[in-house]
KEDREN-367418 format. One record per residue (C-alpha): residue in three letters; x, y, z. Coordinates in steps of 0.05 Angstrom, whole numbers, plus 5000, padded with zeros to 4 digits. Layout:
<recs>
AlaXYZ...
</recs>
This chain:
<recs>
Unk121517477551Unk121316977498Unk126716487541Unk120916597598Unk115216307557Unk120115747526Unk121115547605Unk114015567614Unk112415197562Unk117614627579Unk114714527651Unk107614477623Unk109613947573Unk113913597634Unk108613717682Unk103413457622Unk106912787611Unk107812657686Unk101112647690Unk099612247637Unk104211697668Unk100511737728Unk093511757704Unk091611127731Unk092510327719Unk091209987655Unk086709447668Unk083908827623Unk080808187616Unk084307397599Unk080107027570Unk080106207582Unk083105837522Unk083305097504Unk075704957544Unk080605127608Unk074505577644Unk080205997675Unk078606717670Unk082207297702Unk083208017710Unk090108357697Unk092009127732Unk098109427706Unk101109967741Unk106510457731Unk111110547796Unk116811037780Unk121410707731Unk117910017736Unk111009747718Unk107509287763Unk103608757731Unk098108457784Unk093607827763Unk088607517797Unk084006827764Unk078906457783Unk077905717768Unk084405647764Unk088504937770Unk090904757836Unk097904787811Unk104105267798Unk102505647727Unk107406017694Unk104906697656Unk108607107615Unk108507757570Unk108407477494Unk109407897438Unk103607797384Unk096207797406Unk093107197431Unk090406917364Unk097607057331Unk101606867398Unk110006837391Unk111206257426Unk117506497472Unk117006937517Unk118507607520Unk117907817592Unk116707257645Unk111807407704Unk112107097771Unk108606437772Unk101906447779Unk099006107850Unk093006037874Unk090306497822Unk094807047837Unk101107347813Unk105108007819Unk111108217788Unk114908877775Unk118708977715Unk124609477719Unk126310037672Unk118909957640Unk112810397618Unk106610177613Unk106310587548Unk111710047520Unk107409527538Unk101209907504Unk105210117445Unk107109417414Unk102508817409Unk104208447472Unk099007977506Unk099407657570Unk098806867572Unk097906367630Unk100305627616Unk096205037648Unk102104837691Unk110004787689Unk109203957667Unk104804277617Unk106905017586Unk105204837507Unk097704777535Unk095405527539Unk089505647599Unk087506317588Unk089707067547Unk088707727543Unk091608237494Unk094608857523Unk090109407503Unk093109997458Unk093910697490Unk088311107472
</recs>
């Protein structure tokens, strides 16, 4: 009997974090930096074994910007990198990262940073931190 209830138990807490996985997209705000005006809105979604990280701007430069995951928040930024995102055009970008949770990305202080252009990555355009899971 006991061996049932242990089963049981183990397909509820399966079942339980499945869900939670699936609960929806984690979505935030980046903020404009250096007077840049740029604002934008940031959707990250898990898709299996990958997340998909969607971002979308307005007033945004007329030119290529690169945007990556940083570790740090945006007023304590680490300069390099730690995940690259496809380069943001005309305001939008999209990029899956493989063998990622969103729950990594919420569990360490990561923020997401878009550069004014690739002749001009020190000069940061606009950030948002990655909110914490609640």
């Amino acid at each position: 009997m006991s061996l049932r209830i242990a089963a049981a138990t183990a397909a509820l807490v399966l079942a339980t974090s499945t869900f939670a996985l699936a609960a929806g997209p984690v979505k935030f705000t980046l903020h404009p930096q250096n007077h840049s005006g740029e604002v934008g809105n940031v959707t990250m979604t898990q898709d299996g074994d990958n997340v998909v990280v969607a971002v979308t701007t307005d007033n945004a430069p007329a030119v290529a910007q690169p945007i990556h995951i940083h570790k740090g928040t945006c007023d304590t930024l680490d300069p390099k990198p730690a995940y690259p995102l496809t380069t943001l055009q005309s305001g939008t970008s999209t990029t899956t990262l493989k063998g990622m949770t969103v729950a990594q990305l919420q569990g360490g202080d990561y923020a997401i940073n878009i550069h004014h252009s690739t002749a001009d990555v020190p000069t940061y355009y606009a950030c948002g931190n990655i909110p914490k899971a609640k």
